[in-house]
C-alpha positions as CSV (number, residue, x, y, z in Angstrom):
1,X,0.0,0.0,0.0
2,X,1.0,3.7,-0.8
3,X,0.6,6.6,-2.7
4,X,0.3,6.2,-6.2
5,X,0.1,9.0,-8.4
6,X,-0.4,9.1,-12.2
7,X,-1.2,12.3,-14.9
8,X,-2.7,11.7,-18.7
9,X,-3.7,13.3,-21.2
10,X,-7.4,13.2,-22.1
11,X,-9.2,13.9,-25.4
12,X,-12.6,13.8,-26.7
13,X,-13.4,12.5,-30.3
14,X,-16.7,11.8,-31.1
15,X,-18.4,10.2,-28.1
16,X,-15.2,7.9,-27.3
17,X,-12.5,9.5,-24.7
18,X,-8.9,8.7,-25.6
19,X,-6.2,8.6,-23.0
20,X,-2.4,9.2,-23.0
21,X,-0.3,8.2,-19.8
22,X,2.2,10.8,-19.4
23,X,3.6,10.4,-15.7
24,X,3.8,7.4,-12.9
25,X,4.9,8.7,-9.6
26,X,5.2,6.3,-6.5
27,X,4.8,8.1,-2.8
28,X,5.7,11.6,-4.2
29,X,4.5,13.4,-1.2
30,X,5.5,16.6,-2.2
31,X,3.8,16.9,-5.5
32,X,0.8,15.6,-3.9
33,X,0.6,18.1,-1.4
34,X,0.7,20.6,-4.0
35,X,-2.1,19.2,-5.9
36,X,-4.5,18.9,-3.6
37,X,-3.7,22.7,-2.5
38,X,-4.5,23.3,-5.7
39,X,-7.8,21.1,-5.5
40,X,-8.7,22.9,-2.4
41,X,-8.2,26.0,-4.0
42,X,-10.9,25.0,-6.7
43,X,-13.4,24.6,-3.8
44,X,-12.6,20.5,-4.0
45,X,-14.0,19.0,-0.5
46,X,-13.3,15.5,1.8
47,X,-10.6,13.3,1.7
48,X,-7.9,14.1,-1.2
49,X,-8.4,10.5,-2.6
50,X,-9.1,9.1,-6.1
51,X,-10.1,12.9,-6.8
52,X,-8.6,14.1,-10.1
53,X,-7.5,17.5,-10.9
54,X,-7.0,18.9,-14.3
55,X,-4.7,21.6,-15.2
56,X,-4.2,24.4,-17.6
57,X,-1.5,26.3,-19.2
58,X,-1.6,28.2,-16.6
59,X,-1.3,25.1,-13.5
60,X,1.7,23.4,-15.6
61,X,3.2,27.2,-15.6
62,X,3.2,27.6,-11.5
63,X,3.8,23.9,-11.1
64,X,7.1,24.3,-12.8
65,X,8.3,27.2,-11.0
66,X,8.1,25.5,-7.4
67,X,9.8,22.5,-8.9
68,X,12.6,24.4,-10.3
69,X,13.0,26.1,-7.1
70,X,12.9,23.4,-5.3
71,X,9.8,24.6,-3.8
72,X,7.2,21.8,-3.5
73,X,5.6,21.5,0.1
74,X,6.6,19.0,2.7
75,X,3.5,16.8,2.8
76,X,2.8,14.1,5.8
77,X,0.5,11.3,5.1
78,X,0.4,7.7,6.7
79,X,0.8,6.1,3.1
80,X,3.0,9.0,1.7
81,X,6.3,7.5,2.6
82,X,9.4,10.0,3.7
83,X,9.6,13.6,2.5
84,X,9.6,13.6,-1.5
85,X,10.1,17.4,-2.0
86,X,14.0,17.2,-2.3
87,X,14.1,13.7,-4.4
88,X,16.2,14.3,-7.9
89,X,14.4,11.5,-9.7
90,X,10.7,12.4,-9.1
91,X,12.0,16.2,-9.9
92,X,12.8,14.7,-13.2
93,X,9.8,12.6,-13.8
94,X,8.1,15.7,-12.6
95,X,9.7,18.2,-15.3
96,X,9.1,15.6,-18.2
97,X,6.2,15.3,-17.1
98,X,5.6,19.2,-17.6
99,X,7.2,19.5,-21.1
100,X,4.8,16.8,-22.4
101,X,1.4,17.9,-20.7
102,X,2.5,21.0,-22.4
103,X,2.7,19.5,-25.9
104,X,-0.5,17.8,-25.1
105,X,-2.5,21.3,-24.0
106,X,-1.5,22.9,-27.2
107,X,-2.8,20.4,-29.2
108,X,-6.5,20.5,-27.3
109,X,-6.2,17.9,-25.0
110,X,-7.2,18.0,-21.1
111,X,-4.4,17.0,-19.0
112,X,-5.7,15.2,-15.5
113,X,-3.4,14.4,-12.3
114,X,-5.2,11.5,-10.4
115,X,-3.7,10.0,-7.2
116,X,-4.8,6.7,-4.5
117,X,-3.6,5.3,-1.2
């Protein structure tokens, strides 16, 4: 058990819904505390579980300032494992993960961060 954490790219054509997988993370505390702030800040209620979040041009913008500045919160949860907000991999999944949601936004597509403990 643990924090799973996953982002993809969503698209409508006709009435069928594709789906893209662009990131996998695995008890990255930090980037989860920083999407639910962002989930509270859109009025999002209850436990921060199974509760996606989609984000614009704008989201991907902020979100890659803080991890550039090594700025994503500390965030404590029982299934969260230790403090993510310093680890060099998941800063790297987490910047890839930016330059392709942005690829994905200007081509139409809705990009959605979904997480589950």
């Amino acid at each position: 058990m643990g924090l799973d954490q996953n982002a993809y790219a969503k698209e409508k054509k006709g009435l069928k819904e594709h789906f893209v997988d662009l990131a996998y993370w695995r008890k990255h505390n930090a980037l989860q505390g920083w999407m639910e702030n962002l989930f509270r800040l859109r009025g999002g209620k209850g436990t921060f579980n199974c509760q996606d979040v989609y984000l614009s041009t704008i989201d991907i913008d902020l979100l890659e300032s803080v991890v550039k500045s090594d700025s994503l919160p500390q965030t404590e949860g029982f299934f969260y494992g230790p403090d993510s907000s310093q680890d060099k991999h998941k800063k790297e999944i987490t910047l890839e993960f930016i330059k392709d949601a942005r690829i994905h936004l200007e081509l139409g597509k809705e990009i959605c961060y979904s997480s589950n403990w």
